[in-house]
N, C-alpha and C positions, 0 to 999 in steps of 0.2 A: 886537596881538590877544592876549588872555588866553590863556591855555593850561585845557585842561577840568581838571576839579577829576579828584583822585587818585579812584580806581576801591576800592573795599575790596570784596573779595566776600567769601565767607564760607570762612571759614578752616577748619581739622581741629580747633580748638578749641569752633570756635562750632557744627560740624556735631555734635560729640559731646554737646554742650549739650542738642542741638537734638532729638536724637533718639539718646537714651542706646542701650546695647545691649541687646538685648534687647526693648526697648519698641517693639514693631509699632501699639499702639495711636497714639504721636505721627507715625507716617510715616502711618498711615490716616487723621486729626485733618489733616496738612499736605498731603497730596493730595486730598481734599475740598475744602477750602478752595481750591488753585489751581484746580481743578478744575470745584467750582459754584462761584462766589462771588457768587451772584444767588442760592442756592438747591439744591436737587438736584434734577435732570429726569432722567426714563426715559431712557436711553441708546438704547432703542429706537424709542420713539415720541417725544421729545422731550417730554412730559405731565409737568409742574410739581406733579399731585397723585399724589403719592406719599407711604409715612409706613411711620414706621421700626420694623424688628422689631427683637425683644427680645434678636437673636443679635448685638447692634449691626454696625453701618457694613454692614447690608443693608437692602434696603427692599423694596416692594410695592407697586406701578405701579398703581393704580386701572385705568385703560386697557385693563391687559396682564390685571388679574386674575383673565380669565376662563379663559386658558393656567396658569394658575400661574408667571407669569413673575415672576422675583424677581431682584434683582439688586446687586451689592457696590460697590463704589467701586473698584476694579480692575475690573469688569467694559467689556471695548471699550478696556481700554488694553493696553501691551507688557508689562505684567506681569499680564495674565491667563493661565491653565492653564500657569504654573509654578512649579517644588518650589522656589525660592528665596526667602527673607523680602525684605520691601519692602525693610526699611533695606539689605541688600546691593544692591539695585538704584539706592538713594538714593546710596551709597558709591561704586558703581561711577561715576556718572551723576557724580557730585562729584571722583572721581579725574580722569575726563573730562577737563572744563570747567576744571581750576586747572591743567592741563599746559598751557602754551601750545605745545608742538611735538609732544602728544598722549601716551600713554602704550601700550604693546602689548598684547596681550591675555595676552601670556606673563607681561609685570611684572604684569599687575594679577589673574593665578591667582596669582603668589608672596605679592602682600600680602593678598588675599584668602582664602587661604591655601585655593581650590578644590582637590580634589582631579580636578578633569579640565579640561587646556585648552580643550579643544571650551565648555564653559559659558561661560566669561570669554569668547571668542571670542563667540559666540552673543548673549550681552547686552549688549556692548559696540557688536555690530552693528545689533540691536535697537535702541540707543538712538541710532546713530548716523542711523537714518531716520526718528526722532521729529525731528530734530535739520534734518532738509529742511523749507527755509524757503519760504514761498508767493512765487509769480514776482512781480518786480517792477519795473516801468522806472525807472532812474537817471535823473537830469535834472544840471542844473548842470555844472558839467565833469566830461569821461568820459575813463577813460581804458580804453583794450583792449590787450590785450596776450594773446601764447601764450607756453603751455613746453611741454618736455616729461615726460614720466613713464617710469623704466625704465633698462634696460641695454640695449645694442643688441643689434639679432639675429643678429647675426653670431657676439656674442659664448656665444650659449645653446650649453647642450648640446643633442648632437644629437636625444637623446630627446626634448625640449623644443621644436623650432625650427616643430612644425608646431600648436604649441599657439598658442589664438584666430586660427588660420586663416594663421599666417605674417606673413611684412613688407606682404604687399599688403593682410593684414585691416585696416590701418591708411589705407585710404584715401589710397594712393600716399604715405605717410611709410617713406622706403625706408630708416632707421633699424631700424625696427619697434618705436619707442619709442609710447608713448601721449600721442595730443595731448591737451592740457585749454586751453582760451580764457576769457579774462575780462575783467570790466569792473568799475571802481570810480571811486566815485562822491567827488573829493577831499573827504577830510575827514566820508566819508561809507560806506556800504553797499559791499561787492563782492558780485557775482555770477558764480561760478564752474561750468563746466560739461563734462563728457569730452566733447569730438567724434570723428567720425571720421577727419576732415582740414582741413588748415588750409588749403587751396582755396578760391576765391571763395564758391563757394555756400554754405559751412558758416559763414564767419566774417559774411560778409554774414546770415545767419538768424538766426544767434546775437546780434549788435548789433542787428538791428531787432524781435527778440523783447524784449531787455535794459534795450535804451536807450530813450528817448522823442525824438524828432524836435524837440522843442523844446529841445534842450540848446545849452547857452551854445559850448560848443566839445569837438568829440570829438577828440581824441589820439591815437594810433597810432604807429606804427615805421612804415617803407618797406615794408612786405610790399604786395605788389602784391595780394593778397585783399580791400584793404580799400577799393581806388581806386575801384570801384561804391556806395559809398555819397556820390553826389552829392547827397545829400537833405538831411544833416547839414551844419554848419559844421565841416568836416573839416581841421585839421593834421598834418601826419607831423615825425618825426624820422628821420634816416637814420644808423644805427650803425653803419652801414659806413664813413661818409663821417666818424666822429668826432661827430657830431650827435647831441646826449644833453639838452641845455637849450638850447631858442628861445625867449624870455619866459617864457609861462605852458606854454608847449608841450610837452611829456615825460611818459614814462612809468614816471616813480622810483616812484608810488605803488601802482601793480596790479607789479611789478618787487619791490617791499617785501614783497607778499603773496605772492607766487612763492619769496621767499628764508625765510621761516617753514616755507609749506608743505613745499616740499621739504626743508629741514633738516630737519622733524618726519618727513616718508616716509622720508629716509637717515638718520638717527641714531634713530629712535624702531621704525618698525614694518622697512628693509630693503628690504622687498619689498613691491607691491603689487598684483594682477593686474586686471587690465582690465574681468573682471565686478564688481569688488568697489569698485575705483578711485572711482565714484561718491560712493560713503557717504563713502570719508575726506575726498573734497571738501568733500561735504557739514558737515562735522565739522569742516574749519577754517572753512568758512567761516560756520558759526554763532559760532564764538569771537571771530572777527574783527570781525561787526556785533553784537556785545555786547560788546565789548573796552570798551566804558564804560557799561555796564549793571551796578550793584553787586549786582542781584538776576537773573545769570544764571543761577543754579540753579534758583532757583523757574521764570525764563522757558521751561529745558528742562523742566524739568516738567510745566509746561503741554502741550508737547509732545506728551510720550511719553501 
């Protein structure tokens, strides 16, 4: 079987090309374009007759124009009602997406060269839930697998221990690590998601929300959470027992995406907390189903 062709996305050469500094006009010219590319429509009424003021990249909604409604090409996205030029939004968004184990919001105030953490943080979050991709069932072989997320809670300080509600807010993981569960699709899509517990009823909602019931064969480890889904063509592997490869049967691939992501949470961001845990999900796991997409920068744009 061939192997995919090499991935080339866009480099700090071709970005600086692409939209020099200074030049807000090509990042307004490049978000347009992903943006409408049928056109420009009302943001608000969706209305196709609209026509452009003279203040350029605003327009004038026929529909609307009896409010005086008028509206920009950042109007209804993450970089609306803020003091930062696009192209640093483009920069941020492009630092993103070429870290594959992510980058923190501390590195990207130093190259950015923000003068307050709190912003880098903020737009880095911001993009990270443009970056939440729509639900979607895996078919073909599946594979599920859990980890966890954190230090334990034994280990917190004591000021700390009764923050997100203690080791039971974790839905009997007496750790008080944070579970996340996921499924990926060989050769194909992951979907990754924070639970509360890895108990029958979480992991069983999560595979029948994920996966499609027509899948060729679903995959698993022994967790006894998973033994209710008699509806699928279900195999386990048992890693207790030394059981890692049955045929096609194992979970090296969602196991692949577990040893990224958390390399990227321990060597890149440290720490992550439990309200916020979602988005970096999120955020690997857009990198990971455009890990051969040579236009994922434009794709998160589209996004945001």
């Amino acid at each position: 079987m061939s192997k995919p062709a090499p991935v080339h996305q866009l480099t700090s050469a071709q970005f600086e090309a692409m939209f020099p500094a200074g030049d807000e006009a090509a990042c307004k010219a490049y978000l347009v374009a992903r943006r409408w590319p049928k056109g420009v429509n009302c943001p608000r009424c969706g209305n196709v007759k609209v026509y452009k003021l003279a203040s350029g990249f605003h327009w004038q909604c026929e529909a609307c124009a009896t409010d005086g409604y008028r509206f920009s090409c950042i109007a209804g996205t993450i970089f609306e009602n803020t003091n930062k030029p696009l192209r640093d939004w483009f920069k941020v968004a492009h630092l993103m997406l070429t870290s594959k184990k992510g980058m923190s919001a501390l590195q990207i105030q130093r190259f950015m060269g923000f003068g307050s953490y709190r912003t880098a943080w903020s737009m880095c979050h911001k993009i990270r839930a443009a970056l939440i991709e729509p639900e979607t069932k895996l078919g073909g072989i599946v594979e599920v697998d859990e980890t966890f997320v954190g230090g334990k809670y034994k280990n917190r300080h004591k000021g700390k221990r009764n923050i997100d509600g203690g080791a039971g807010h974790t839905g009997g993981v007496a750790s008080g690590k944070i579970p996340v569960v996921g499924a990926v699709k060989r050769k194909g899509n992951v979907v990754a998601r924070v639970v509360r517990s890895v108990g029958a009823v979480s992991l069983e909602y999560f595979v029948r929300q994920t996966v499609s019931t027509k899948v060729s064969l679903l995959c698993t480890d022994a967790n006894p959470g998973y033994n209710g889904l008699t509806d699928f063509p279900h195999e386990s592997v048992d890693h207790k027992k030394g059981q890692y490869v049955m045929g096609a049967v194992h979970t090296q691939t969602i196991e692949g995406f577990w040893s990224i992501f958390k390399r990227g949470i321990m060597g890149s961001y440290h720490k992550v907390s439990r309200k916020y845990l979602p988005l970096y999900v999120a955020e690997f796991q857009f990198r990971y189903n455009n890990r051969f997409n040579d236009d994922i920068f434009g794709t998160a744009i589209e996004g945001c």
